[in-house]
N, C-alpha and C positions, 0 to 999 in steps of 0.2 A: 224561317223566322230569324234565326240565330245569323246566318250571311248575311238575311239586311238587315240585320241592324248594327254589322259591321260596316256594311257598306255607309251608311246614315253617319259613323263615327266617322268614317273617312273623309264624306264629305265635310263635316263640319272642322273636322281636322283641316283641309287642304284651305279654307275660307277663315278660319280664326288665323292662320299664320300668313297668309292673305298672299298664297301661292298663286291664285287661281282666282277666278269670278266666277258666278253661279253658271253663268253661261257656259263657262268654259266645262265645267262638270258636267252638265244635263249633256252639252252635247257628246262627251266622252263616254257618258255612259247610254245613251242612244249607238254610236258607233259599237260598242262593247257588246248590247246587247242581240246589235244583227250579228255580230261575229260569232258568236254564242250560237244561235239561233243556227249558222249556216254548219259550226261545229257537231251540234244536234243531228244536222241533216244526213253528216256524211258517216257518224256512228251509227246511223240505221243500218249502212251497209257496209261496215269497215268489220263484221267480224266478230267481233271485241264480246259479245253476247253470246256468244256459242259456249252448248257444254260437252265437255268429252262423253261419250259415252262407248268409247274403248276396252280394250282389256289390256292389260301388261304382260308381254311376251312373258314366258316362262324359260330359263335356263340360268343354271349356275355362274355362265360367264354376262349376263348381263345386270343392268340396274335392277333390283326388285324394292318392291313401297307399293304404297297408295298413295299417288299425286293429288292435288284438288279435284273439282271437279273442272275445274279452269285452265289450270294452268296448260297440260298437253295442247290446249286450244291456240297456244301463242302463235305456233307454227303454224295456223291458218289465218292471221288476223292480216287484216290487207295493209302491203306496204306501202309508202310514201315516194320512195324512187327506186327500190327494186323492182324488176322484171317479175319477179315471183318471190315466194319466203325463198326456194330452193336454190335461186341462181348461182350463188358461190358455197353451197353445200362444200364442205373437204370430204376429203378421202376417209373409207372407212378406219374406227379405232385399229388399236393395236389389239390381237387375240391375246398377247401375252403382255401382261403389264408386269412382270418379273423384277426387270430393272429398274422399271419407276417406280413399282413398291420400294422394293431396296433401298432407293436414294430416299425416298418421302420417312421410311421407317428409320432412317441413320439420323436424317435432320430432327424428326419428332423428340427420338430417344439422347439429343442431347440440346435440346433446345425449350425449353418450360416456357419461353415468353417471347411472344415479336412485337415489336412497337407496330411493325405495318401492318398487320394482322390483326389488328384492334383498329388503326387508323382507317382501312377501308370498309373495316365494316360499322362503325358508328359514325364518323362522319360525312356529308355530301362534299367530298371533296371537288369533285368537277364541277355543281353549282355553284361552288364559292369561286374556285377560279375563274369563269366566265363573270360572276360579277364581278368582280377586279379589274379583268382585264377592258370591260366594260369603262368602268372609269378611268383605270390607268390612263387607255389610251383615248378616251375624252370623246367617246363613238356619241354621235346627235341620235336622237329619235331610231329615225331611221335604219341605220346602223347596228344599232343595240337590237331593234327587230330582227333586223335581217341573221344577224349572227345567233339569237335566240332560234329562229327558223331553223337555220343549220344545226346548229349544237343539238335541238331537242328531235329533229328526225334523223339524225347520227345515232341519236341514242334507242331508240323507236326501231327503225329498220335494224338496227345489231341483235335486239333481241329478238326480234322475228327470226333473224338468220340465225342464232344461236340457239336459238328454243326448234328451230327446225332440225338442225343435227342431234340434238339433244336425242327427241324424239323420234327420230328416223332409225340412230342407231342403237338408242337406250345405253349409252356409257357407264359400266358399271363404276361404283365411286368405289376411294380407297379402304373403307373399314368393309365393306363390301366382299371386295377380293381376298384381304386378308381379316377375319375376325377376332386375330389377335389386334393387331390396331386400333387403337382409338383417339381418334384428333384429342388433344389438350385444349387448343387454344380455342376454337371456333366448333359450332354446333353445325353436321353438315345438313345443306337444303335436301329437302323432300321432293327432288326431280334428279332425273340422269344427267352426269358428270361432263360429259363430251360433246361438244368445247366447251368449254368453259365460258360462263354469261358476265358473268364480272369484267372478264380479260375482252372479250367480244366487243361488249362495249366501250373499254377501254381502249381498246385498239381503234372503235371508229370514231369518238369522240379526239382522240389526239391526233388524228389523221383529219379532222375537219377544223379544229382550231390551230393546226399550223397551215390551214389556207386562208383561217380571218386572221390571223396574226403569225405570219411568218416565219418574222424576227426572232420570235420564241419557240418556233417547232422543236430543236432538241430538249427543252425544257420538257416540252408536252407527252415526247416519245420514249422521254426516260420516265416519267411519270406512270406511262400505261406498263411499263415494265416494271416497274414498282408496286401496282396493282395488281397484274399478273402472280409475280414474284411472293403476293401477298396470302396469294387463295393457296400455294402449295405450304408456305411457312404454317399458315392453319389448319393443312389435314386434310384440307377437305377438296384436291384436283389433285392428280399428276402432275407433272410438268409437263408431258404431252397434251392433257386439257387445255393446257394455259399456251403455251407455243402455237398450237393449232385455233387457239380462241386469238390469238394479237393477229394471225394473217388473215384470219377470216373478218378481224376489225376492221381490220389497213381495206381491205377490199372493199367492203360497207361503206367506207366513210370515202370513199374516191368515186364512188357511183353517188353517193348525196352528192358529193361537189361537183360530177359531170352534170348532171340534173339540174342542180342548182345555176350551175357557169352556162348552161345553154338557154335556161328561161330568161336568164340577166341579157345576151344576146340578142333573144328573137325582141327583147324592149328597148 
């Protein structure tokens, strides 16, 4: 009840500033709602419904918790242009995370505060940039779709591929390892550490927005390492999570665009 009757304000919105003519709504929202409809069709079998009913390996050297009851299921949820979740799986962690404690515990014990450490985690900063970049460069209908299409299965398939290592290999997190530690800045998530999902996705989102917008790729690629850079400032990765999260992006987001550049093709 509460969606339609946001929808109801909408339309009377898009008709009092006389955007639009009724036509023009009823038949957008006809179009809206087959698309809907076919969205419905394809999560009967995309996965997305499954519950873990797992156990969590047992040993000192790996992640220990209680995940959702969902979340371990990410690694099965069907991808959009991956082969499989497992196709660019990385190599297993490190057994000894010595030196990345070390460096993560030097940064923590003189650093109380990071601006980007609070910046990636309260706001959407890639769905603002897409909108921007959306108007910036003045993309028609079309366009704006097409680049939403990419952006949003860039982000989709990264976490498939990320939530698959996660889970494959159960990367223990930093307070984890060492019990002295304890992040400052950031609360860590309630799943295993390796790769990193933040970085993951960050790495295939700036690796598909510098194929709808070129021009600005180093903007983009410094960006995701900025996001990366963010998750170690707060405590809560290695720098090996996060290094191993931007290559396993770069790969994600270069099979969206192969995927993508071959349908464009065969039309």
């Amino acid at each position: 009840m509460y969606l339609d009757s946001l929808l109801t304000q909408f339309k009377e919105a898009r008709l009092r500033t006389g955007l639009q003519f009724p036509a023009d709504i009823e038949k957008g929202i006809t179009i809206g709602k087959r698309i809907a409809a076919q969205y419905i069709e394809y999560a009967k079998t995309d996965k997305t419904d499954r519950i873990w009913e797992g156990q969590v390996p047992q040993s000192d050297s790996l992640w220990s918790g209680t995940p959702s009851k969902w979340d371990p299921m990410k690694r099965q949820w069907k991808p959009l242009t991956l082969s499989s979740p497992e196709q660019f799986r990385p190599a297993p962690p490190p057994t000894d995370w010595t030196k990345d404690m070390e460096e993560l515990r030097k940064f923590n014990a003189t650093h109380p505060h990071s601006e980007i450490a609070w910046k990636w985690k309260s706001a959407p900063v890639w769905d603002n940039l897409l909108e921007r970049k959306i108007l910036e460069y003045d993309l028609n209908p079309f366009e704006a779709a097409f680049a939403g299409a990419v952006f949003h299965t860039a982000r989709f398939d990264g976490i498939i591929a990320a939530w698959d290592g996660k889970y494959h290999y159960w990367g223990i997190r930093p307070f984890q390892y060492d019990p002295n530690f304890e992040p400052i800045l950031l609360d860590t998530p309630n799943f295993p550490g390796y790769p990193a999902g933040h970085t993951t996705v960050a790495g295939s989102i700036a690796t598909v927005l510098s194929f709808l917008f070129p021009q600005d790729a180093l903007a983009f690629h410094k960006l995701a390492k900025e996001c990366s850079e963010s998750r170690f400032e707060g405590g809560v990765h290695f720098r090996t999570d996060n290094e191993v999260g931007l290559s396993l992006g770069k790969q994600v987001g270069e099979q969206v665009i192969k995927i993508f550049s071959e349908n464009i093709d065969k039309k």
